[in-house]
N, C-alpha and C positions, 0 to 999 in steps of 0.2 A: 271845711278842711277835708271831711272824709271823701265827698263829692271830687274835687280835687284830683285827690290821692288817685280814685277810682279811674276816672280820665284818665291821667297819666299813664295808671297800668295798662291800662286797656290800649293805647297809643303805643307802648314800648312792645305790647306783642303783637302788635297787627302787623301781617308778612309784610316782607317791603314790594312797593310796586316795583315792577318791568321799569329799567330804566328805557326803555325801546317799544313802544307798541304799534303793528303793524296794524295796517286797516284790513277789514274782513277780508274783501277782494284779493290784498297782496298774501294772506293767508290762504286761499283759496287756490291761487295760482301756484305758491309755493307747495300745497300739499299734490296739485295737479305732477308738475315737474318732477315731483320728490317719487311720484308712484311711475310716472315714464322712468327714470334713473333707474330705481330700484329694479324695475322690468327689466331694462336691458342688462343692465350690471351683475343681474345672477349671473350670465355664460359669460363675463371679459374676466380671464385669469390674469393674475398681476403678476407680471414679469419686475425682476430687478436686476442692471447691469450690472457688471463686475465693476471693480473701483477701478476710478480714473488712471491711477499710477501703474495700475497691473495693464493696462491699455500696450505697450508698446511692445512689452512681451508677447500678450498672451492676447492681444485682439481685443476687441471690444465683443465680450459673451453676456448672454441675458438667462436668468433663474429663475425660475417660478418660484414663487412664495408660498404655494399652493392654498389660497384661498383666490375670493372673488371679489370685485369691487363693489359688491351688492351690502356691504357692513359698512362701507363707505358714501354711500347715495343714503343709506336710511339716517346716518349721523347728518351729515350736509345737510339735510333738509332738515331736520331740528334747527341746525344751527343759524340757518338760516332765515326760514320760516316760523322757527319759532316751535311750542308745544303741541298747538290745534293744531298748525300745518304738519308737522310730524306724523300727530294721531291718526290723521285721516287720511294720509299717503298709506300709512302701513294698514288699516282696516282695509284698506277699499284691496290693498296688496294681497292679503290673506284670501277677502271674497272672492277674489276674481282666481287665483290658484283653488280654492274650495268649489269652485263656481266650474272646475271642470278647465278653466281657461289654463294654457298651459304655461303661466308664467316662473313656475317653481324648476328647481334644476331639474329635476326630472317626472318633469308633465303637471299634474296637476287633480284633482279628486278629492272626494271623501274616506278615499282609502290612504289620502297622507298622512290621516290623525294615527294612524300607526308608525309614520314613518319617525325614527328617531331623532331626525332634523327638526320635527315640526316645531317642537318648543321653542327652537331658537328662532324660527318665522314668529311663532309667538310673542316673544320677549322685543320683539322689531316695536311691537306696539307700546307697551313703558318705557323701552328704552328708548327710541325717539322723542317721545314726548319728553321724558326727564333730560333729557339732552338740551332741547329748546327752551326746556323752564327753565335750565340753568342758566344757557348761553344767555339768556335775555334779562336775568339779573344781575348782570356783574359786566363791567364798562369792556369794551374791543377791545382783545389783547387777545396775544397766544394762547398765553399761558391758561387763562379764562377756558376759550374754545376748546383748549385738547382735554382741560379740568371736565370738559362737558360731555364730549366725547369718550372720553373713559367713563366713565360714569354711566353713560348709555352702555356700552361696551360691557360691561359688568353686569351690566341687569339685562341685559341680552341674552349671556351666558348663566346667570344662574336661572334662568326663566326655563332654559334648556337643560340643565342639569338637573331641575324638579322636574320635567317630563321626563328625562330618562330615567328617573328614579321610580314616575307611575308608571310606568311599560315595563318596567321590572318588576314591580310588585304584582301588579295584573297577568303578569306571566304564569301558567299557557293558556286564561281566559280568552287572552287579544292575540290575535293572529300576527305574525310577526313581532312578538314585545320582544325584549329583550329578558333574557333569564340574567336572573340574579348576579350568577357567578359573573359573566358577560358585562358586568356595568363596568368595574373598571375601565376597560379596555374602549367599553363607547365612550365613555367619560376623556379617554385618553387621545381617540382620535376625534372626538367634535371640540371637548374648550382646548387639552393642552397644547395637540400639532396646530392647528389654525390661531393661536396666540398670539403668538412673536407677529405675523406676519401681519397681524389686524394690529398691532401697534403702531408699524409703520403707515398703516392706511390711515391711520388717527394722527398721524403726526401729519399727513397728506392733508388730512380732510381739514386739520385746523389751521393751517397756510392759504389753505383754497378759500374756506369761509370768511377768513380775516381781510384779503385780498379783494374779496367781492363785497366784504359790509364796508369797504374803506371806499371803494368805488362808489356806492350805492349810498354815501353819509349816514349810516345808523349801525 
């Protein structure tokens, strides 16, 4: 009986498997894709057009969102490819901006680990991956995909918000940190203006994803 018992338990907490398991190669290609995206997508700012009904008045006019479609390419590829593919689009993203290569918004070096963006390049790396672990546990649906997407999103930004909180405290050791007083205010233009607008990219990106795993049968 106690043997039993013990089984049992041991079965009721083992994680549940991927209902979706991609083969290496389709992981491989998806992390490939996921780090072109993310490249390109740092410089495409997102426009949004005014609403349909104000069209006949006022023209059809377009707004910048002011962020970039670069929070969008690193989610997609989770959700798409999965965890591993995630992980390894955003490392290889990191190296090649580290690496001197200028994929980052503006250029690229070892002098970015000052820059107060970086944490959030940082956070590109659990927060895709958590994204793709999710999406790949819970069956095709919206609702799932954007549940995945925020969730990356989230840990994207607190990832960024504990580096700008070490560049503050390392403040005036590190050349460029940010002082103390100063953090709100980065805090206010890196998570709370770029927010709203990386919602709507989340609600983009879980239409897009669903759309292409409906194509694609998985």
């Amino acid at each position: 009986m106690n043997i039993n018992r013990t089984n049992k338990t041991k079965k009721r907490f083992n994680p549940r498997p991927p209902l979706i398991h991609l083969s290496i190669p389709n992981e491989f290609l998806w992390a490939f894709i996921g780090l072109i995206l993310t490249i390109f997508s740092t410089f495409l700012e997102v426009f949004m057009t005014s609403l349909p009904w104000t069209w006949p008045v006022q023209g059809v006019r377009s707004y910048s969102l002011g962020v970039t479609y670069q929070i969008g390419a690193v989610l997609l590829t989770g959700c798409m490819g999965g965890p591993n593919a995630g992980l390894l689009s955003q490392i290889a993203y990191v190296l090649l901006g580290l690496a001197w290569v200028p994929v980052f918004a503006q250029g690229g070096g070892w002098n970015y680990l000052t820059e107060p963006s970086f944490g959030y390049l940082l956070g590109f790396i659990p927060g895709s991956w958590l994204c793709g672990w999710l999406a790949f546990r819970k069956r095709t649906n919206l609702e799932s995909l954007a549940f995945s997407s925020l969730c990356g999103l989230v840990v994207i930004h607190l990832c960024g918000l504990v580096y700008l909180g070490g560049l503050s405290l390392f403040h005036p050791v590190v050349r460029q940190s940010i002082p103390l007083s100063s953090l709100p205010t980065a805090i206010f233009n890196y998570s709370v203006i770029p927010f709203p607008g990386q919602l709507i990219i989340i609600c983009a990106v879980a239409l897009m994803a669903l759309i292409l795993r409906r194509l694609m049968f998985y």
